[in-house]
C-alpha positions in Angstrom: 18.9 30.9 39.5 16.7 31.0 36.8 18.9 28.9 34.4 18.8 26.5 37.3 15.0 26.1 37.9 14.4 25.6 33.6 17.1 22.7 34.2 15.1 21.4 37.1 12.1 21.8 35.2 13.5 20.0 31.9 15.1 16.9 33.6 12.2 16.8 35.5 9.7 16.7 32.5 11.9 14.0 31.1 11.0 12.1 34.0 7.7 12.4 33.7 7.8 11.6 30.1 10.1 8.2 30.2 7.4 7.3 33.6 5.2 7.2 30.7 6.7 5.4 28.3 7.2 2.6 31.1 4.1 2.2 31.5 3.8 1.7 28.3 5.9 -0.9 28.0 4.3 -3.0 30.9 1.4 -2.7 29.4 0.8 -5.2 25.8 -1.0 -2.3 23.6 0.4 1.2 23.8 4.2 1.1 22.5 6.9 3.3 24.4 8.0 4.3 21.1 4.7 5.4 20.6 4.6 7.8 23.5 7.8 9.1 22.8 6.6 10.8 19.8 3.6 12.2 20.8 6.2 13.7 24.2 8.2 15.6 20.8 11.7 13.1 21.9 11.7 10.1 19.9 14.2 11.9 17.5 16.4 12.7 20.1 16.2 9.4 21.5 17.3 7.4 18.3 19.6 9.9 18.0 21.2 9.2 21.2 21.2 5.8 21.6 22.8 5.3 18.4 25.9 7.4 19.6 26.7 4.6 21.7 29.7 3.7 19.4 33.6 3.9 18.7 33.9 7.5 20.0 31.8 7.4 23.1 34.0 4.3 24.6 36.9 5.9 23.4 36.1 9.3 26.1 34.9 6.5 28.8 38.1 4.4 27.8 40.1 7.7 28.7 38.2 8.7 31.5 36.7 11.4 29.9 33.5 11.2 31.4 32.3 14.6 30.9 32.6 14.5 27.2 31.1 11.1 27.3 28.0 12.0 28.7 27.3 14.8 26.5 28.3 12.7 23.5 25.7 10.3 24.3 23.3 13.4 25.6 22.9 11.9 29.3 21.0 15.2 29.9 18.0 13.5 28.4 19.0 9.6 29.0 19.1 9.7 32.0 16.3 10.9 33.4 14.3 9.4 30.5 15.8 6.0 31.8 14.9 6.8 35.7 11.4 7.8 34.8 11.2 3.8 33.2 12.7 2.4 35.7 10.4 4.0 38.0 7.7 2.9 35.8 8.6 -0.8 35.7 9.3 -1.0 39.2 6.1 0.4 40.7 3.4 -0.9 38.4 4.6 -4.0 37.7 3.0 -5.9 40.6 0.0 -4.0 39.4 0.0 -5.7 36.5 1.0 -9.0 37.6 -1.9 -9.1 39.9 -4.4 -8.6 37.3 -3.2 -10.7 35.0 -3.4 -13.7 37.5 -6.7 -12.6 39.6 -8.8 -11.1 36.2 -7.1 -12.8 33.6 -10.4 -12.4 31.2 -10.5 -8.1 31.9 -7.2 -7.8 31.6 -6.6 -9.7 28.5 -9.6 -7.5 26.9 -8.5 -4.1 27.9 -5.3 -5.3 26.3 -6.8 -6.5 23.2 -8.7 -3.0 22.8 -5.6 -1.0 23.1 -4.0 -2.9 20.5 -6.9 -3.1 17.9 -6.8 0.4 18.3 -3.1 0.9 18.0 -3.3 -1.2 14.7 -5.2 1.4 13.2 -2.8 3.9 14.5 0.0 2.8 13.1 -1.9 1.9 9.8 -2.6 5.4 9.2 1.5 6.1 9.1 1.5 4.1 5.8 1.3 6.8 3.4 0.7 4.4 0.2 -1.8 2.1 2.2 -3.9 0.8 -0.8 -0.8 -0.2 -2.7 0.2 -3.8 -3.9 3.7 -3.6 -1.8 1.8 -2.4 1.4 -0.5 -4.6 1.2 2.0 -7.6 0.8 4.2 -6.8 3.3 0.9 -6.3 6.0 0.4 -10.1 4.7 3.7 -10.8 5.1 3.7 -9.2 8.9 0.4 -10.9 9.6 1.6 -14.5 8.5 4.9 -14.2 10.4 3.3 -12.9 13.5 0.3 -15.6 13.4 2.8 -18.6 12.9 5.0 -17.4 15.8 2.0 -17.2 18.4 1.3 -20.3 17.3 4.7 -21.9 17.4 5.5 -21.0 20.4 3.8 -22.7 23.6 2.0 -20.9 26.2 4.8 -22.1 29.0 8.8 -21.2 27.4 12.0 -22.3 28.9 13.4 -20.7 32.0 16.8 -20.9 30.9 19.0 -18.1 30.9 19.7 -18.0 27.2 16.2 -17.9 26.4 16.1 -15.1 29.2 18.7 -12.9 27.4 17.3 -13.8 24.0 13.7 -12.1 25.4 15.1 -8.8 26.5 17.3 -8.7 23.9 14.1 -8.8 21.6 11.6 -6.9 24.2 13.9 -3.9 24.3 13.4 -3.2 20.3 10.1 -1.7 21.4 11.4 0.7 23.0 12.2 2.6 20.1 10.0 1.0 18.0 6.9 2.6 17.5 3.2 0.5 17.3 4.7 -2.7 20.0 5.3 -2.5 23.4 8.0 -4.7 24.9 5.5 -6.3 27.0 3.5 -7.5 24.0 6.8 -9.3 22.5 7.1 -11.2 26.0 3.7 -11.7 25.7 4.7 -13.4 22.2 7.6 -15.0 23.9 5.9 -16.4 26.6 7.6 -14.6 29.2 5.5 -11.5 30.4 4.0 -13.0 33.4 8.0 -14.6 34.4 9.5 -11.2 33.9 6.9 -9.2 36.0 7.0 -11.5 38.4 10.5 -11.2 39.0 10.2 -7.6 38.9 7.7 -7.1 41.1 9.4 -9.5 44.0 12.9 -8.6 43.5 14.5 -10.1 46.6 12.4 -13.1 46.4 14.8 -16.4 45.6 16.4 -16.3 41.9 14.6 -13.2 41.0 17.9 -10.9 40.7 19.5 -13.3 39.0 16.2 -13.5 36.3 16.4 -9.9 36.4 20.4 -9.5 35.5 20.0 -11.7 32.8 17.3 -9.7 31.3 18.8 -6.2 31.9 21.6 -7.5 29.8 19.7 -9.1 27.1 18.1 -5.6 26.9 21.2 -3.5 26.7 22.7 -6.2 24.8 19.9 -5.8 22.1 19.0 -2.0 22.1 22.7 -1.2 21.4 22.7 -4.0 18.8 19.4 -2.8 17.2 19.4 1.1 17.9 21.2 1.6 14.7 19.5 -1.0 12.3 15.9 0.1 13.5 16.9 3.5 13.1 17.8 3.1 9.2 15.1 0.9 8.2 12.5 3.6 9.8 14.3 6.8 7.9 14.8 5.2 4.5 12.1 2.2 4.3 9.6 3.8 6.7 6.3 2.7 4.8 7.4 -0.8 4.9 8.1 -0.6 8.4 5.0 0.7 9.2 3.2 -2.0 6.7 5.2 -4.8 8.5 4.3 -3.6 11.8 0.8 -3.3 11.2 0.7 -6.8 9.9 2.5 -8.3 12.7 0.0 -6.8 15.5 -2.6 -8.3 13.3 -1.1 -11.5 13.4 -0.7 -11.3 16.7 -4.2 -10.7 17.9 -4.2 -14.3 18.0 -2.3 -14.7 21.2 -4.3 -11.7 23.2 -8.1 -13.1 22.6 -9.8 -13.0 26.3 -11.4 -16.4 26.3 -9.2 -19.3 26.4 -9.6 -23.2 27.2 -6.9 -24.8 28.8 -6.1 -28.2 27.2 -2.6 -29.4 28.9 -0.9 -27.7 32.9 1.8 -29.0 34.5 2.9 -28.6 37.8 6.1 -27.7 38.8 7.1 -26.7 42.5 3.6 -26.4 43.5 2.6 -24.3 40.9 0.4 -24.9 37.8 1.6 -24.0 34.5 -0.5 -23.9 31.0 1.4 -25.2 28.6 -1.0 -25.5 26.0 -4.7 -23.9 25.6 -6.9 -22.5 22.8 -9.1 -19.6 21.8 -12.8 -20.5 22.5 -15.8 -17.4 22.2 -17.8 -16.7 25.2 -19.9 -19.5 26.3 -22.8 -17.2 27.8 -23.7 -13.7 27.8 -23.8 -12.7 31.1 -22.2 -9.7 33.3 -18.7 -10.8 32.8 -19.1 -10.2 29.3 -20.3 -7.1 29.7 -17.6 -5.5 31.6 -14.9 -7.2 29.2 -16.3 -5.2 26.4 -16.8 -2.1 28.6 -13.0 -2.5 28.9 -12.0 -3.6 25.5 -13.9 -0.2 24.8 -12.0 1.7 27.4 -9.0 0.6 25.8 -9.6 1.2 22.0 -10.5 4.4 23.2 -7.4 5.0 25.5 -5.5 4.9 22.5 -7.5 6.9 20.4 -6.7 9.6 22.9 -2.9 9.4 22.7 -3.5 10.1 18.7 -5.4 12.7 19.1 -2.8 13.6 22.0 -0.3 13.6 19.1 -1.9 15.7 16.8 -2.4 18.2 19.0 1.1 18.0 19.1 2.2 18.5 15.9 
């Protein structure tokens, strides 16, 4: 009985902790990866996802499903991958809703959490002040500022581009300093996602969310592996690059924009190209975007401190 209520207990934690990291991963700032080490699993959860090879379709191949799932340790998958889904599901149309009603506070409590996870992950790179960290955060910084501003503020709907996004999205997952939302952000398709997502049986919205479940699987069991060796034997790099790409980024998550060119397209408008402008007056709204670009550095600051606590 006891055994049985510490199983409970465990699976149930797990929950709890891959809750977390979904909400992590709606939200642009606070990486999934990054809450799954300061929970004590990201180990495990490279570990495991990488086992999806040769061996583990071999035991599903012969119906050896047992064997299988403690190959590919379904013990903590699975309820790791409930507590997302649970996540995504249920917050979501939170998000969407803020995004579309308070596009100015939500944009800045976004682009507090990621100034401060820039910092975060800055302080992994051991050899900060030398020439090849500080190359390859130029390097990161360049490629991330040039994508932003490649790509247009309204992407394709089509279902290669779809797949290509979740195939990408789903990297941060396991990859600690960017959340999967802030790549769709990149890609232009954060808003498309989460609204699909948050109206499921709404026209077309299964079918946008299919494609995009596959994309994801497709990519995290294409990039599991790679990710995982260029973070054990290049990690400072890693962490250099990453630091430089959230930099570069920054661009796309500035709170004040002017819209220069919309569309319309089934009764809806669409921005399809807009720029970053600063505030025109300081008034209350400016105020409370600060208050919440605060809220958010500071949000952040927590889950470090969070972390070493737990180490």
């Amino acid at each position: 009985m006891a055994n049985l209520q510490s199983l409970v207990k465990e699976h149930y934690t797990t929950v709890l902790k891959g809750f977390a990291m979904g909400i992590a991963d709606i939200v642009p700032g606070v990486s999934g990866g990054t809450i799954a080490f300061i929970t004590g699993i990201y180990d495990n959860l490279i570990k495991s996802i990488s086992s999806v090879d040769k061996t583990f379709i071999a035991l599903v191949l012969k119906f050896k499903i047992k064997e299988a799932f403690n190959h590919l340790n379904g013990s903590l998958l699975v309820p790791l991958f409930i507590g997302i889904f649970a996540a995504i599901i249920s917050m979501s149309k939170i998000i969407h809703y803020l995004m579309n009603e308070y596009p100015t506070y939500t944009w800045s409590l976004f682009f507090g959490l990621i100034l401060a996870s820039i910092i975060y992950i800055g302080k992994q790179i051991k050899d900060l002040k030398s020439p090849k960290s500080f190359l390859t955060i130029a390097f990161g910084t360049i490629v991330a500022y040039l994508i932003v501003s490649l790509i247009p503020a309204q992407t394709p709907n089509s279902t290669l581009y779809i797949f290509g996004s979740g195939m990408i999205a789903i990297c941060a997952m396991i990859l600690p300093g960017i959340s999967g939302s802030f790549l769709l952000l990149i890609l232009g398709k954060y808003a498309f996602i989460t609204g699909a997502v948050k109206s499921p049986f709404d026209p077309g919205s299964l079918e946008i969310i299919f494609i995009f479940g596959v994309g994801c699987l497709k990519g995290i069991l294409s990039f599991s592996k790679v990710l995982n060796y260029l973070l054990s034997n290049f990690h400072n790099l890693m962490m250099a690059f990453l630091t430089g790409f959230m930099i570069g980024s920054m661009k796309k998550i500035w709170p004040w924009k002017e819209t220069l060119e919309t569309t319309v397209i089934r009764g809806k408008t669409y921005i399809l190209k807009e720029e970053n402008i600063l505030p025109a007056t300081f008034d209350s709204t400016l105020v409370i975007a600060i208050i919440l670009m605060t809220i958010g550095f500071v949000l952040v600051l927590g889950i470090e401190k969070m972390a070493k606590s737990k180490n």
